[in-house]
C-alpha positions in Angstrom: 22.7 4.1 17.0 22.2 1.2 15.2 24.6 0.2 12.4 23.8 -1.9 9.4 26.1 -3.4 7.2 26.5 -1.7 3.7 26.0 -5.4 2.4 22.6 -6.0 4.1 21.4 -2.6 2.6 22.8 -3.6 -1.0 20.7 -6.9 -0.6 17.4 -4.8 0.7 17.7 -2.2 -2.2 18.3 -5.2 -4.7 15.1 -6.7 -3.4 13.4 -3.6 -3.4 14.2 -2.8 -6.8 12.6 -6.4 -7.9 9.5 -5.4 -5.9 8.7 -2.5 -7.8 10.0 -4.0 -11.1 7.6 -6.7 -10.2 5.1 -4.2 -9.4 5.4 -2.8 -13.0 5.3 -5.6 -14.8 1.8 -6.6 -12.4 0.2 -3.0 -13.2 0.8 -3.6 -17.0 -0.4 -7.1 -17.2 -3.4 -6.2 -15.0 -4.1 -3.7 -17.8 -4.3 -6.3 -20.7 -6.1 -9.3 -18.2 -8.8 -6.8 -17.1 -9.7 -5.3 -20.6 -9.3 -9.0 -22.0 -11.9 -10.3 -19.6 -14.0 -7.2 -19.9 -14.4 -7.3 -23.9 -15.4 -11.2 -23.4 -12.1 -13.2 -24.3 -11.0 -16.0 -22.9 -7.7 -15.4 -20.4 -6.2 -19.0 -20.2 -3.3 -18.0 -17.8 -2.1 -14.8 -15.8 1.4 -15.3 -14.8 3.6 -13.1 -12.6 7.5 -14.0 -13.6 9.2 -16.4 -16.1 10.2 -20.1 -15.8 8.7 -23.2 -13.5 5.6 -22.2 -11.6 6.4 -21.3 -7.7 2.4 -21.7 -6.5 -0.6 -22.0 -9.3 -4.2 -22.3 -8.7 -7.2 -21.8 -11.2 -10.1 -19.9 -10.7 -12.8 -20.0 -13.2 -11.2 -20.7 -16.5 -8.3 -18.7 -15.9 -4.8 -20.2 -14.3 -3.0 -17.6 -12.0 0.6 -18.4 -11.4 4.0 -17.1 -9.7 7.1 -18.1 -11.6 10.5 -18.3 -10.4 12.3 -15.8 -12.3 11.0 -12.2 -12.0 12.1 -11.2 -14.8 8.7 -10.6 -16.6 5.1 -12.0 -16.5 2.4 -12.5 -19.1 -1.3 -12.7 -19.8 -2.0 -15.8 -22.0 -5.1 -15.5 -23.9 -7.0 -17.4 -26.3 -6.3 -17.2 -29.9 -3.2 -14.7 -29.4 -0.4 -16.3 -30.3 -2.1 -19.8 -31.9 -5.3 -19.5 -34.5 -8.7 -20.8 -32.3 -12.2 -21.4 -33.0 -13.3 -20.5 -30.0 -15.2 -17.7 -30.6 -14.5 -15.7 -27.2 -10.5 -15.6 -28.4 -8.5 -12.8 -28.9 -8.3 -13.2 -32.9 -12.2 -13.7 -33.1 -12.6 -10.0 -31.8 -12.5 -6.5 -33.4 -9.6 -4.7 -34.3 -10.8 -2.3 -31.9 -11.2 -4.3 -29.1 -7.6 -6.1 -29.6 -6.4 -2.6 -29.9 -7.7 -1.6 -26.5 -6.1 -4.4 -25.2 -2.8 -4.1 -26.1 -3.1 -0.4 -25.6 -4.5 -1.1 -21.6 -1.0 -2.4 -20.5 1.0 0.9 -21.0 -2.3 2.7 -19.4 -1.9 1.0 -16.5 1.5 1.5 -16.6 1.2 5.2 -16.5 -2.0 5.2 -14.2 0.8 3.4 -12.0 3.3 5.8 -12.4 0.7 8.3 -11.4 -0.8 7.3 -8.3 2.6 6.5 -7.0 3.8 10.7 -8.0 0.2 11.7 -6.1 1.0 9.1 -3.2 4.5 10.7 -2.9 3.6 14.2 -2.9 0.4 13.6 -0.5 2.9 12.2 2.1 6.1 14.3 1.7 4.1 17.4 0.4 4.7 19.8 -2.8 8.6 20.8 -2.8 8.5 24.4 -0.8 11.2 26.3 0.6 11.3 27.7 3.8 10.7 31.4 3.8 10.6 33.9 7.3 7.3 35.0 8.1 8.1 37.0 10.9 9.7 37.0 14.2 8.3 35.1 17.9 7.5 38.0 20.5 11.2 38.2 22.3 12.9 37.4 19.5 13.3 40.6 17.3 16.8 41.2 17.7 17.5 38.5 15.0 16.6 41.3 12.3 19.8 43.5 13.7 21.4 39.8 11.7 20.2 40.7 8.4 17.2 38.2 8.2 13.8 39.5 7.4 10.4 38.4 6.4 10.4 37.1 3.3 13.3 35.3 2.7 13.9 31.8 2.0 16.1 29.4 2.9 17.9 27.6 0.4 21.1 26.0 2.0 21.7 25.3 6.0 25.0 24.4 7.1 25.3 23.1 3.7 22.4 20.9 3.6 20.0 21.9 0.5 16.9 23.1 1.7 13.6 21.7 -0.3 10.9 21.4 2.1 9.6 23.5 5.4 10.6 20.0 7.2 14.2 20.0 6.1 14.8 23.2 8.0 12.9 21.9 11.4 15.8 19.5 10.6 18.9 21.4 10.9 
């Protein structure tokens, strides 16, 4: 059996606890950039962490950037935080719009939240316990213990019991 070092897994959880931090903070600024561009305005940067740039490259009119801090990110657009003239900016449009694109962030945000919930539960299945269903041919005398069809398992050797699989477990 192979043995890792309770420092190596502290470092791996730390990392992937920045991972899906990052991943959060890349779902909810996908949900302003994508609405942004969609309703016409001009995205001038779409940055993935704080500080210096890391690797930058620009596609179209947009910059896209990895910072060195993940700590946040940010999707700079035209007329947001400065007054423009430019007529595809973010203060040239609707309130509607602007309010679809502030509002697209937290969407994602939750869309996130819920794919990850469906993902989990299509791979580890809906929590079930396990319940007797009967008895293989040969095998009856386990009834003369008390156990019948019907019922379920909650605890095994003190191990709680959630899903079918945790009892193949045991």
């Amino acid at each position: 059996m192979i043995v890792i070092p309770e420092v190596i897994i502290n470092i791996l959880l730390i990392i992937f606890a920045v991972l899906l931090f990052e991943f959060i903070i890349l779902s909810h600024e996908f949900g302003h950039f994508i609405t942004a561009k969609l309703s016409g305005i001009r995205v001038n940067e779409f940055a993935l962490g704080m500080g210096p740039k890391l690797i930058h490259f620009k596609r179209g009119e947009t910059e896209y950037s990895l910072r060195a801090f993940p700590i946040g990110g940010f999707c700079a657009m035209e007329g947001e935080a400065e007054d423009s003239d430019d007529p595809r900016s973010f203060s040239a449009k609707p309130a509607w719009k602007k309010f679809l694109i502030l509002v697209a962030g937290p969407f994602m945000n939750f869309l996130a939240g819920f794919l990850i919930i469906l993902l989990l539960f299509t791979v580890a299945g809906t929590p079930s316990l396990a319940v007797v269903t009967g008895f293989m041919s040969g095998a009856e005398d386990i009834a003369q213990t008390g156990l019948q069809p019907g019922d379920q398992f909650y605890r095994i050797d003190g191990h709680r019991i959630y899903f079918h699989s945790d009892a193949r477990l045991r």
